[in-house]
C-alpha positions in Angstrom: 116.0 -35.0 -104.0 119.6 -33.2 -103.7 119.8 -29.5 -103.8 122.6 -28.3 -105.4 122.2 -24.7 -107.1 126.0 -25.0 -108.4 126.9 -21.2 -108.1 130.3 -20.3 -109.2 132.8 -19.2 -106.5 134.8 -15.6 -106.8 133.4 -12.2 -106.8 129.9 -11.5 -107.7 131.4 -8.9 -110.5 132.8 -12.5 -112.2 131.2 -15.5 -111.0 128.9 -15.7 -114.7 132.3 -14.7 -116.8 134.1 -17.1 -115.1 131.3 -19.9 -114.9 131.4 -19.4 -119.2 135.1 -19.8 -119.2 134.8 -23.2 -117.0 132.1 -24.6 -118.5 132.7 -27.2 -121.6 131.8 -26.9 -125.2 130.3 -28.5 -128.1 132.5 -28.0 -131.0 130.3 -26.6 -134.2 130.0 -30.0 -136.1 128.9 -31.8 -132.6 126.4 -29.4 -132.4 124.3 -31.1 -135.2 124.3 -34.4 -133.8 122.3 -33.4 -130.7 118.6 -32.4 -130.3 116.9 -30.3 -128.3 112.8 -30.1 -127.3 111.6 -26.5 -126.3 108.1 -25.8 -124.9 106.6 -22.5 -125.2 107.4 -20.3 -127.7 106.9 -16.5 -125.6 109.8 -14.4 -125.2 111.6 -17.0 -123.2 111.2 -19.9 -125.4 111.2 -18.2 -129.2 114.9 -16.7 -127.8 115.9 -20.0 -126.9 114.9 -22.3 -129.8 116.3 -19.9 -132.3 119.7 -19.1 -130.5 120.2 -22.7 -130.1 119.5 -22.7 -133.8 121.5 -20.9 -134.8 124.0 -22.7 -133.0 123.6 -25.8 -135.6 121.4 -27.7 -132.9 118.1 -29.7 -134.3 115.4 -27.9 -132.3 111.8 -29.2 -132.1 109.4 -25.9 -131.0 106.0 -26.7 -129.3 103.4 -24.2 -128.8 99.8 -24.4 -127.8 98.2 -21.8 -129.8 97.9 -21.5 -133.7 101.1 -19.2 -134.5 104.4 -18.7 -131.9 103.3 -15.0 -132.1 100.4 -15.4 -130.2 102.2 -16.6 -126.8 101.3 -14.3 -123.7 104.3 -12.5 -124.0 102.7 -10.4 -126.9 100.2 -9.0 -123.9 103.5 -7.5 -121.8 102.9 -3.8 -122.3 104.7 -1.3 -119.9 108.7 -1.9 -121.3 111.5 -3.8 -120.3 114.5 -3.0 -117.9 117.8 -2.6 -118.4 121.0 -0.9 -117.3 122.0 1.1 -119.8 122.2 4.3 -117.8 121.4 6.6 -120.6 119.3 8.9 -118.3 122.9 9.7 -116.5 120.3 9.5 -113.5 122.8 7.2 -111.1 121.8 4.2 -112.7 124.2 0.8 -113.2 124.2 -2.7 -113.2 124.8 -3.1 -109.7 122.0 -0.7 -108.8 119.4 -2.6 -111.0 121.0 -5.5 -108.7 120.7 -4.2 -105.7 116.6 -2.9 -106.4 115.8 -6.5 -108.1 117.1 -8.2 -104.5 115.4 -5.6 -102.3 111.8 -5.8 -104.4 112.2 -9.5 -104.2 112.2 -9.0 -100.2 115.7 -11.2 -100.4 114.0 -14.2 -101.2 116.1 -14.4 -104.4 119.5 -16.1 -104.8 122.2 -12.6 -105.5 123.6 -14.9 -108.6 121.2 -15.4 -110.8 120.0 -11.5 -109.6 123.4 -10.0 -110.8 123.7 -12.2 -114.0 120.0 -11.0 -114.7 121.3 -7.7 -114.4 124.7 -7.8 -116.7 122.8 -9.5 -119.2 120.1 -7.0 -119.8 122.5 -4.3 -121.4 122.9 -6.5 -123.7 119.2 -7.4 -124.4 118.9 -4.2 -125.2 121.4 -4.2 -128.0 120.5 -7.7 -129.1 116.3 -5.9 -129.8 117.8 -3.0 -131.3 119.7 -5.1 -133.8 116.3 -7.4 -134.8 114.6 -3.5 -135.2 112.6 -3.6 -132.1 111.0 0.0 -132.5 111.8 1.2 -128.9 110.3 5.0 -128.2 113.8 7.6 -128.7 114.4 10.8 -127.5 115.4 13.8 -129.2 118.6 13.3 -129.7 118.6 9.9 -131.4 119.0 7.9 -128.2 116.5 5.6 -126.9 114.2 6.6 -124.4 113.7 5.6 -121.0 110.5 5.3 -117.9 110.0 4.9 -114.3 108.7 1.7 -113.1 107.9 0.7 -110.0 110.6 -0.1 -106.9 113.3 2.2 -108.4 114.6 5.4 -108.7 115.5 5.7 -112.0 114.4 5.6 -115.3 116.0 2.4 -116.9 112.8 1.0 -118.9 112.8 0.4 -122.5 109.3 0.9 -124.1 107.2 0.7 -127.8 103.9 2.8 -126.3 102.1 0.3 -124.5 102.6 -2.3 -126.3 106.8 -3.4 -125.7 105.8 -7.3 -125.2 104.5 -7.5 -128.6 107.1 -5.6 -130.3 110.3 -7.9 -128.6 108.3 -10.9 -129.5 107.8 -10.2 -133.1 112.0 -9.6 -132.8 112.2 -12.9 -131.0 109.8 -14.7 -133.8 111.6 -13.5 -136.3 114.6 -14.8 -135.5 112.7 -17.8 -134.6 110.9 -17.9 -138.2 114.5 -17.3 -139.7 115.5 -20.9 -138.1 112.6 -22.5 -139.6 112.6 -21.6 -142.5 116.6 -22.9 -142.7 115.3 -26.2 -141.6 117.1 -25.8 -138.3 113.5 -25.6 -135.7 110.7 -28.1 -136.3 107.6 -26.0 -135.3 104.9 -27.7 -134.2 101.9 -25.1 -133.7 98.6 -26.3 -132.2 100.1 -28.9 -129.7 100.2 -29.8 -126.1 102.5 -30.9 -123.7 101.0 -33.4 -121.9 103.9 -35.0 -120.1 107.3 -35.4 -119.2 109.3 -38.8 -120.2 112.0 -39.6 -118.0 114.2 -42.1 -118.8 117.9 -43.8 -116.4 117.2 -40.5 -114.8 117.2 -37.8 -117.7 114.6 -36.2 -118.9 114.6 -37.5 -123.0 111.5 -36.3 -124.4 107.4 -35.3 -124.4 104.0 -36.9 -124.8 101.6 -34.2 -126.9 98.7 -34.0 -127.9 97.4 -32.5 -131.7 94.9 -30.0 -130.5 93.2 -30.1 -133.9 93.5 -34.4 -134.6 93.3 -35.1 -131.2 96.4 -37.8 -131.6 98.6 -38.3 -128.6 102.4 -39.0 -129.7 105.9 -38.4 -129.0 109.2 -36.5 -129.4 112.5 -37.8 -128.1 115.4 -35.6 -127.9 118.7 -35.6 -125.9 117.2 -32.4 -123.6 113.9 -30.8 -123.2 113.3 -26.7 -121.8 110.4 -25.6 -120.5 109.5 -22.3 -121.1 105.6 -22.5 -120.4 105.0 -19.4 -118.3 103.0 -18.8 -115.2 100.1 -20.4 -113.4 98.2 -17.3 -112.3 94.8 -18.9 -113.9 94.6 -20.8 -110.7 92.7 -18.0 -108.9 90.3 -18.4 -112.6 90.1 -14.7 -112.8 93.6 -12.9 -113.9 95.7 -11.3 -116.6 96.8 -13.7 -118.2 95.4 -15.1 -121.5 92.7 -18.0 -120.8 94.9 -20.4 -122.1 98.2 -19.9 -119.8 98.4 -23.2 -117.6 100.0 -24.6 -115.2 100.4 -28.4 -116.8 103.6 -28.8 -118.4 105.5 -27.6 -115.4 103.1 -29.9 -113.0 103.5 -32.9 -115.3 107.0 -32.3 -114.9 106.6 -31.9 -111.3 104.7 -35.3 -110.9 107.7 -36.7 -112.9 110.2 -35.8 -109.9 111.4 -32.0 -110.7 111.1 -30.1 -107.7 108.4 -27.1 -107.8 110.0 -24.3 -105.8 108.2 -21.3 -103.7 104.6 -21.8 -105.1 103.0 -19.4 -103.0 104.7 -16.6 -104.8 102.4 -15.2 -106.7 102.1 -11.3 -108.3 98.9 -9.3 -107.7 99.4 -6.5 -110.4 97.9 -3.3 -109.0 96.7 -1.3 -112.5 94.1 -3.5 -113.4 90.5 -3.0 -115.1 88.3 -4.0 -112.4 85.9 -6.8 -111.9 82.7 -5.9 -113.8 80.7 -9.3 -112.7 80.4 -12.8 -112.6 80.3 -12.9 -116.7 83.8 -12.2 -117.1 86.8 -14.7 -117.9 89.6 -12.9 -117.8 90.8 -9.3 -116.7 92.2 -6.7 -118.0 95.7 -5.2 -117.2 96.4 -1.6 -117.3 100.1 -1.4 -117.8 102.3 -0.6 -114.6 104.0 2.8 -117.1 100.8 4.4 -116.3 102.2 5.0 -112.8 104.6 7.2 -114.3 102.4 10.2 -115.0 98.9 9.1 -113.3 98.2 10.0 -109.7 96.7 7.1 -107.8 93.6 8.6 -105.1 90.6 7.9 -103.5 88.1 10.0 -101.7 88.7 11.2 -98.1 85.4 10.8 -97.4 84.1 7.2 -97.0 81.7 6.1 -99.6 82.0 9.4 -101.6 80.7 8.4 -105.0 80.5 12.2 -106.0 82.1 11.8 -109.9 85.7 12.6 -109.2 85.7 16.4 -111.2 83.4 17.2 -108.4 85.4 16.2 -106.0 88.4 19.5 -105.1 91.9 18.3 -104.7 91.6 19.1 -100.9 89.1 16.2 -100.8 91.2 13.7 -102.3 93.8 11.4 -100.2 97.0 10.6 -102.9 97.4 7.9 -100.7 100.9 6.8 -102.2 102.5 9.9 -102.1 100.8 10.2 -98.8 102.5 6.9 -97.3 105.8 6.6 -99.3 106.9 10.4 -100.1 110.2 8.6 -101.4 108.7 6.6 -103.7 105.3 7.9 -104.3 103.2 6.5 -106.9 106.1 4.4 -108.2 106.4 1.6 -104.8 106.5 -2.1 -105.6 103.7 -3.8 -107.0 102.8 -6.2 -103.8 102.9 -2.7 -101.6 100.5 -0.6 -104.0 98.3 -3.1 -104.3 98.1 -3.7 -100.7 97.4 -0.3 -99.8 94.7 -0.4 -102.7 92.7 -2.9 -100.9 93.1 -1.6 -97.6 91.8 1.8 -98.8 88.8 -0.2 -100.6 88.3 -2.2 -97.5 88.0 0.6 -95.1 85.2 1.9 -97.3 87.0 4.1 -99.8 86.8 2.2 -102.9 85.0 3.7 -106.1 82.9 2.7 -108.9 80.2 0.5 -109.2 81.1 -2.5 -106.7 83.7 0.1 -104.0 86.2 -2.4 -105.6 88.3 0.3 -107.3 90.7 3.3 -107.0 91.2 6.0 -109.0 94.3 6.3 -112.0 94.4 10.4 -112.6 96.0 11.7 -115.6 94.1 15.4 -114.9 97.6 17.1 -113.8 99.7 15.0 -116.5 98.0 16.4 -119.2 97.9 19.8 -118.0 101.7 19.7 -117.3 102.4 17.5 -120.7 99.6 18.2 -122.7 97.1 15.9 -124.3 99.0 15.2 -127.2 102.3 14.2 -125.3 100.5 11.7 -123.3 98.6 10.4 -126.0 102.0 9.6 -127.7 103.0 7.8 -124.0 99.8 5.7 -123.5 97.7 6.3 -126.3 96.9 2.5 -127.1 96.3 1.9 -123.0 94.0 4.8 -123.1 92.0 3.5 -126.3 91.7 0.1 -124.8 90.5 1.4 -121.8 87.7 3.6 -123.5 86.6 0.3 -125.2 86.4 -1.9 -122.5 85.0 0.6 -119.9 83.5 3.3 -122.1 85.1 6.0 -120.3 86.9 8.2 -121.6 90.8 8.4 -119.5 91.5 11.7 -121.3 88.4 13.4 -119.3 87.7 11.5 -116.2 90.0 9.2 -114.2 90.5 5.6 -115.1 89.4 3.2 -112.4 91.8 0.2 -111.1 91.6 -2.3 -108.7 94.7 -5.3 -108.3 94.6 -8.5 -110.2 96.3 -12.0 -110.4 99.2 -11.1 -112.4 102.7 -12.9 -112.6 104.0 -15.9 -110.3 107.6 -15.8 -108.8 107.5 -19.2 -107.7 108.1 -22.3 -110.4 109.9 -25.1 -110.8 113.2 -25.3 -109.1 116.3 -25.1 -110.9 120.1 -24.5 -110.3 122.8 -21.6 -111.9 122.7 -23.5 -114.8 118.8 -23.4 -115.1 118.2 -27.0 -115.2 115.9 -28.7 -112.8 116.1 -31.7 -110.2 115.3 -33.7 -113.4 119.4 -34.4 -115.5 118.3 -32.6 -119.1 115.1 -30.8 -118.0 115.9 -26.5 -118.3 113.2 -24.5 -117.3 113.6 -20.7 -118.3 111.4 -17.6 -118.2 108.4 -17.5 -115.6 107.7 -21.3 -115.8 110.8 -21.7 -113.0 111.7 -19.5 -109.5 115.1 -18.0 -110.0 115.1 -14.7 -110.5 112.5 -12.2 -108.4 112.1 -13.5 -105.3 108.7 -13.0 -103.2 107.9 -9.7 -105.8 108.9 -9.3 -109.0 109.7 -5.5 -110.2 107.8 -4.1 -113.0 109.4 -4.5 -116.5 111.5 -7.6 -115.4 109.9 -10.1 -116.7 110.7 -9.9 -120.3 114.2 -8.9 -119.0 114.5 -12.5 -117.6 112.6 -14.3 -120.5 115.0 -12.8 -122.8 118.1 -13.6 -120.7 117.3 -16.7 -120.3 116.8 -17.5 -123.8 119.4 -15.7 -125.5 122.2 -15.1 -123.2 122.5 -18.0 -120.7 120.7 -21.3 -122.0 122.9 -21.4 -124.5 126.1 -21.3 -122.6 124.6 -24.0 -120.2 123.0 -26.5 -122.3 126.0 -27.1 -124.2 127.7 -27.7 -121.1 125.4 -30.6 -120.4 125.4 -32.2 -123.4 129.5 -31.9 -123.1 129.8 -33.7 -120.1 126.7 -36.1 -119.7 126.6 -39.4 -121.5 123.6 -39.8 -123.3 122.2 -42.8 -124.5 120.7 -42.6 -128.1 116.7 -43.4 -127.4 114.2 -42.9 -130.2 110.0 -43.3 -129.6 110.2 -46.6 -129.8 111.2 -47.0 -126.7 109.1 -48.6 -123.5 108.7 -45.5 -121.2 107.4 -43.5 -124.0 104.6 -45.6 -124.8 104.2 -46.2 -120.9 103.7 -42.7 -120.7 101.0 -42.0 -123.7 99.1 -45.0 -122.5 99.1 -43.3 -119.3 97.7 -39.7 -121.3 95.3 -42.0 -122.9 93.9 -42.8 -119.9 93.5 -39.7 -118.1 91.4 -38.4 -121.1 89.1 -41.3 -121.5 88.7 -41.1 -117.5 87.8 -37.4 -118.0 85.8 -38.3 -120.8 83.7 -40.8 -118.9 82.4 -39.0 -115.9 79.6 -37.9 -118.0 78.5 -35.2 -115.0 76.4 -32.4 -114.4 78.5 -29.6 -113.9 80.5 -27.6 -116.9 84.4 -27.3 -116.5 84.3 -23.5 -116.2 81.9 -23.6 -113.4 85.0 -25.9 -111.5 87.6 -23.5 -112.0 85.5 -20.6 -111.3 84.1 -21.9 -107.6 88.3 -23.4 -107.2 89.6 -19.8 -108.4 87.2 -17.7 -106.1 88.5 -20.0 -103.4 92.3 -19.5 -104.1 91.5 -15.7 -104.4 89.4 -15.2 -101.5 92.0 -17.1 -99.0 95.6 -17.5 -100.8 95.2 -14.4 -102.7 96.5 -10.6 -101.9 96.1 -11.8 -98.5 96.7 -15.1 -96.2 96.1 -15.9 -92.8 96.1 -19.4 -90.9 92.4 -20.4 -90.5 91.9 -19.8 -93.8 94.1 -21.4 -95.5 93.7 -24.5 -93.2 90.1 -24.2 -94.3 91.6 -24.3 -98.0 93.6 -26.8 -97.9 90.9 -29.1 -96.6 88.3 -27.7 -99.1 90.3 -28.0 -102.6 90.5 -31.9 -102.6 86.8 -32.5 -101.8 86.4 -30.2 -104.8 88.5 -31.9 -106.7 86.7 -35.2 -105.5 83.7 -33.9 -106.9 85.4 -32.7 -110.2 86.3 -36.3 -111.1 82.4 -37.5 -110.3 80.9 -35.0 -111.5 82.3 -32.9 -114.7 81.1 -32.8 -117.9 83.5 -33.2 -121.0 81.6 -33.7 -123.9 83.2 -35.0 -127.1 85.5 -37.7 -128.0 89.7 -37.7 -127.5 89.9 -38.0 -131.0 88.6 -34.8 -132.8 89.3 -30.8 -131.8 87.9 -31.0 -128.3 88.6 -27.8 -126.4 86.6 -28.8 -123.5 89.2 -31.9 -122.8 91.7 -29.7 -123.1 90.2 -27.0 -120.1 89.5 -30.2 -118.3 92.7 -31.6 -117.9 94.4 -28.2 -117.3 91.8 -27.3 -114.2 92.3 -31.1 -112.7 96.3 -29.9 -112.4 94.9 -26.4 -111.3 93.1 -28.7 -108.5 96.6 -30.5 -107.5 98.4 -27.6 -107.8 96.2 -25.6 -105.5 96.5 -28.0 -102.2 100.6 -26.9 -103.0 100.2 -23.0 -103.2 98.2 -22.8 -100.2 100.3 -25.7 -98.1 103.4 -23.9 -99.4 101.5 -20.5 -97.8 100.7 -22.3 -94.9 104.4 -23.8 -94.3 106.0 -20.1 -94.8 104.8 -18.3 -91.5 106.0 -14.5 -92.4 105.4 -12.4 -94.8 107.5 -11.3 -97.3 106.7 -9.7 -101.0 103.4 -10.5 -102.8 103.1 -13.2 -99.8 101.3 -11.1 -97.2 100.3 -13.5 -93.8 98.1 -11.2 -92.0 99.0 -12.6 -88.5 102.5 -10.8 -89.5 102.7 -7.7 -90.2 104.6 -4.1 -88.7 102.7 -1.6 -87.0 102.3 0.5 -90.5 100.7 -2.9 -92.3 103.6 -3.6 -94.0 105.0 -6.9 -94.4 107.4 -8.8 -92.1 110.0 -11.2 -92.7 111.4 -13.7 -90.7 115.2 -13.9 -91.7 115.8 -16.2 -88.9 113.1 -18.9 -90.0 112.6 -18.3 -93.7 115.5 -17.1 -95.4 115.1 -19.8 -97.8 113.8 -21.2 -101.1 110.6 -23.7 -100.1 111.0 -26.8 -102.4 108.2 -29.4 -102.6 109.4 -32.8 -103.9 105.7 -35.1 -105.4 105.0 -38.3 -103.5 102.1 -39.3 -105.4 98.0 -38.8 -105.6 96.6 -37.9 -102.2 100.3 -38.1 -100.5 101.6 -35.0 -98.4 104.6 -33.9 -100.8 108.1 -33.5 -99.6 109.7 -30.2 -98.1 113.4 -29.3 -99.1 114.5 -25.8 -98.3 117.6 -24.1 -100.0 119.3 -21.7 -98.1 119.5 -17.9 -99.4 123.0 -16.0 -98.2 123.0 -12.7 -98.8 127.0 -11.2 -99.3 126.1 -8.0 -101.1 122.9 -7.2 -100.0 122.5 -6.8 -96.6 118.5 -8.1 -95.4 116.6 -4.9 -93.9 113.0 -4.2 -93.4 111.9 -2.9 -96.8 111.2 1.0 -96.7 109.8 3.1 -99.6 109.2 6.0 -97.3 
């Protein structure tokens, strides 16, 4: 596997400009002689099928779930960044640069960093035009929040509910193609691998989630835009369908999976209730805006927090990080969260919780004014918890959130497969070790409108590609191969349910390759998770046939990739001996228990190459340079 991240030479200011100039083009009528496959149809991948679209290419859309609208992107709630400066607060492009690298603990490449920063001014403009209904001020302008790791207030918002709002714009212009004839959407469908053929990646097996019929689609380029794999750890945010398959298909298929063990514990989350639960709930990262963050200074205080006087409370945030206050990174709140719960200062029911205080807000605000802010948050709060946020202080505890790491790709955002572009949060490129709040839908939307466009054309114009159809041998290699897997699955005829699997896997993952990491266990995990997944294959239960609706197959061969996929997070954790962003090794740490990189050692991009089934996979490290932003020990003090 060759490295090669093709980053345009010149000044930073330039490099993307320039790269557009350089790069060669499909003339309008071309465009309609070429297809194009896009899985995942959230922010990243709606964006991209219909701007390609729109460009006159024949676009096949995949999605999983019944309607593209219902992708995890709809669940984003806090806002979106961008630097538009229209807070005159000191903000600019090279500032929302220069916080991105820093929050990623420069483990990003500055390249893809700046570009992700030019392009979001014009995100902006691009939702604005499709009627996004972004919260204004006074004065006609549209409004802006803090989020955490900055400064200034550069986040675009709709309430709480921002992710759902720029995906209805996204779908739209999505449902627009379709209804031209110019996207094929195929709703209710899975990817269930990757077909390579010479060396370029020319299509997908699926499988009809409703007939249960495995077939194929050939094009001349496929994208992945699949999201995260944060289900691994069973409890997390994200919707109990996000996966990690397509990417690890495509990863047992030769594209390099890049900085696994990068993975996002959100720190304004619901907490855990009890074993019932499947899922948790996030409490969007805005609320830090206006909520004060405390716990009791008294350990094991479980007075109800009005009875406990201000003098009695530690605002541990604003305690530890004056600069910063409430508003530090997500991997450093949520650190100093579990340490407080840890040392015995936790609240609630199970100590596993801190408080989220909105007493002062609405005295300097008023009710009404932060009802306006975070009304929705508030009333899903109330109906989850019972608890009313407007009198008593919500409770939060950190969460599985986002994952940094994905598969590998270059400037370009293709991947160590010829024809395979992997956009949004399915690949590693943009956040480094921690992603800022807000950024995510900044880089799904980037991705799909602004620079897979540009890039994809440039492959088509200067790659021969050979005209395959369906008919060929690899695809049916391939399906027989899916074929197979599920009648194995099918076949075990066990004891044991496939929840109860990824439950005992996830509790695993989150007890030792979860907020925290330290050698023994993680050693201990990464001889544990393949005699688990042993016993998965002799001993789950999958009832039902492969040729009917059969939503227990489908959870079934999703966890067995959660199992292959965990011995890679937690060898990746092992391999990367520092800490650095959402990756916290215990055995290094400074004094103050923050983390500590290793510049000398690790200042590079961990990517794992597949050598097959019960083979130790490949390590290929790309080295990070940092020209603009100098490495320093992170401070939010």
């Amino acid at each position: 596997m060759k490295l090669d991240a093709k980053i345009p030479g010149g000044p930073i200011e330039t490099k993307w400009d320039r790269h557009r100039f350089d790069m060669k083009l499909v003339n309008p009528a071309n465009k309609r002689k070429f297809s194009v496959i896009v899985v995942g149809t959230g922010l990243a991948g709606a964006s991209a099928a219909a701007s390609m679209a729109e460009l006159g290419y024949q676009v096949s859309a995949f999605c999983f779930q019944d309607s593209p609208r219902r992708a995890h992107s709809i669940a984003a709630q806090g806002g979106i960044n961008a630097a538009k400066n229209y807070q005159n607060d000191g903000d600019s492009i090279w500032r929302l640069f220069y916080d991105t690298v820093k929050g990623g603990d420069y483990r990003a490449r500055e390249a893809n960093v700046y570009r992700l920063a030019q392009s979001s001014v014009q995100i902006i403009d691009q939702c604005v035009a499709q009627g996004v209904p972004f919260a204004r001020e006074y004065g006609g302008l549209l409004a802006n929040r803090s989020f955490g790791g900055a400064q200034v207030s550069r986040t675009f918002y709709a309430r709480g509910q921002t992710g759902q709002q720029l995906l209805l714009g996204a779908y739209q212009a999505l449902a627009r193609q379709i209804g031209l004839g110019r996207v094929t959407m195929h709703p209710r469908t899975e990817m269930l691998d990757l077909v390579v053929i010479d060396g370029q990646a020319r299509g997908i097996v699926v499988r009809d989630l409703v007939s249960g019929e495995i077939r194929s689609h050939a094009a001349d380029v496929v994208v992945l835009a699949t999201g995260g794999y944060s289900n691994i750890f069973y409890l997390s945010t994200n919707a109990k369908g996000c996966n990690v398959t397509a990417i690890w298909r495509a990863h047992r298929r030769g594209a390099g999976f890049a900085n696994p063990c990068f993975t996002q514990i959100h720190p304004t989350c619901i907490p855990v209730a009890g074993e019932h639960q499947s899922k948790l709930t996030l409490m969007s990262e805005s609320l830090r805006n206006d909520g004060r963050i405390w716990v009791p200074k008294k350990a094991g205080d479980s007075r109800p927090a009005d009875q406990i006087p201000d003098a009695e409370r530690d605002y541990y945030l604003e305690r530890r990080y004056p600069a910063f206050g409430n508003l530090v990174p997500r991997d450093v709140a949520s650190r100093a969260a579990k340490e407080r719960c840890d040392s015995g200062f936790g609240v609630g029911p199970t100590k596993l919780g801190v408080f989220l205080d909105f007493r002062d807000a609405i005295k300097r605000l008023s009710e009404p004014v932060v009802a306006d802010r975070y009304g929705n948050l508030f009333q899903m709060y109330e109906q989850i918890t019972g608890e009313n946020p407007y009198k008593v202080p919500m409770r939060i505890f950190p969460a599985p959130h986002y994952t940094m790491g994905g598969l590998w790709v270059d400037y370009n955002l293709m991947s160590t497969i010829p024809g395979l572009h992997v956009l949004g949060e399915a690949n590693f490129s943009d956040h480094g070790a921690n992603r800022l709040g807000a950024s995510a839908l900044m880089q799904g939307l980037a991705d799909g409108y602004f620079v897979i466009p540009y890039t994809i054309g440039h492959y088509l114009a200067s790659t021969p590609i050979p005209k395959v159809d369906t008919g060929h041998a690899e695809f049916k290699r391939v399906e027989a191969e899916a074929n197979a897997r599920n009648r194995s699955l099918l076949a075990i005829k066990g004891k044991r349910t496939v929840d109860s699997f990824h439950r005992e896997l996830g509790r695993l993952m989150w007890d030792n390759v979860g907020m925290s990491r330290n050698r023994a266990d993680l050693e201990k995990t990464l001889a544990r998770v393949p005699e688990l997944r042993e016993e998965f294959w002799k001993n789950v239960a999958v009832e039902g046939s492969a040729d009917d609706l059969n939503q227990s197959l489908e959870k079934a061969g999703r966890v067995a990739d959660f199992f292959e996929f965990g011995e890679l997070i937690t060898r990746d954790a092992l391999e990367r001996a520092e800490s650095c962003g959402g990756h916290f090794r215990e055995e290094f740490q400074t004094e103050d228990g923050e983390a500590r990189r290793d510049d000398e050692n690790f200042c590079h991009s961990t990517v794992w190459e597949w050598q097959g089934p019960g083979k130790a996979p490949v390590q290929h490290r790309e080295p990070l340079s940092f020209e603009y932003v100098k490495p320093s020990q992170r401070s939010y003090k």
